[in-house]
N, C-alpha and C positions, 0 to 999 in steps of 0.2 A: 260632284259632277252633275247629279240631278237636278240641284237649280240652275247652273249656268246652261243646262238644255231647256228647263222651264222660262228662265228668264229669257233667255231667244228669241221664243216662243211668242211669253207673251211683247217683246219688242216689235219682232214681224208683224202680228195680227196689230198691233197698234198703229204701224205706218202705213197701212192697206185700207184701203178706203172701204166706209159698208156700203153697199151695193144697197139700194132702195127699192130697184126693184127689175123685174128681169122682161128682157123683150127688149124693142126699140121703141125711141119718143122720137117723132122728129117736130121740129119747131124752128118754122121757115123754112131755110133751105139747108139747114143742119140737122142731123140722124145720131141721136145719140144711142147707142148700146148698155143694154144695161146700168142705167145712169144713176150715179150715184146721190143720194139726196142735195135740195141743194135747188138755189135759186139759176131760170135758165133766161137770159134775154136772147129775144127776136132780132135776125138780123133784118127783116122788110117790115114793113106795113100793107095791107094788114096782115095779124099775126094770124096763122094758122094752124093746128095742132093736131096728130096721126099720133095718138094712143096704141102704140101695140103692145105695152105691155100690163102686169098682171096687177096696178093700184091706179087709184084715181089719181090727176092731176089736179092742177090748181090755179085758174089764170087772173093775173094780177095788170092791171090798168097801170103802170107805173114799172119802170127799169126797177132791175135789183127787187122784185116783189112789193114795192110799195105801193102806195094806195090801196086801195078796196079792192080786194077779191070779187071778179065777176061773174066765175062761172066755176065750173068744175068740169074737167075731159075724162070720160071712165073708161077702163079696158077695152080696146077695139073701137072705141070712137072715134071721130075729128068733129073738128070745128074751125070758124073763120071766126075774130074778131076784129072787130074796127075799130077799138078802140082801148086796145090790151098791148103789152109793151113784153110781158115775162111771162115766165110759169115756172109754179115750183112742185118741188116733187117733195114729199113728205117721208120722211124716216121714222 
């Protein structure tokens, strides 16, 4: 009976996504909660970034995280880019 409650368990915690980090990110005109890691594209140009939560971000010149990394948004920050398309959030 104890593993088929362990193995539940660990099935549950495996379909639940890790949380990367806690607070709100918003990027554009989308607010994400607690977001979990994980590449974000901008829905406007240009991109702009409200860090309110508790890791740094990571903004990316290119949809999907590609290109070169331009900048970095830390706790409690924002910024405007002109020429940034994503941000990702690290796990």
């Amino acid at each position: 009976m104890a593993t088929l409650v362990t193995g539940a368990a660990v099935a549950l915690s495996a379909a639940t996504p890790a949380l990367a980090a806690r607070g709100t990110l918003r990027i554009g005109t989308r607010t994400y909660n607690n977001p979990a890691r994980g590449c974000y594209n901008s829905d406007i140009w240009p991109l702009f970034v409200t860090n309110r939560t508790n890791i740094t971000v990571f903004v990316y010149e290119g949809a999907n995280c590609t290109g070169h990394s331009l900048s970095a948004v830390g706790p409690g920050k924002s910024a405007t880019f002109e020429f940034a398309k994503s941000v990702d959030v690290p796990g």
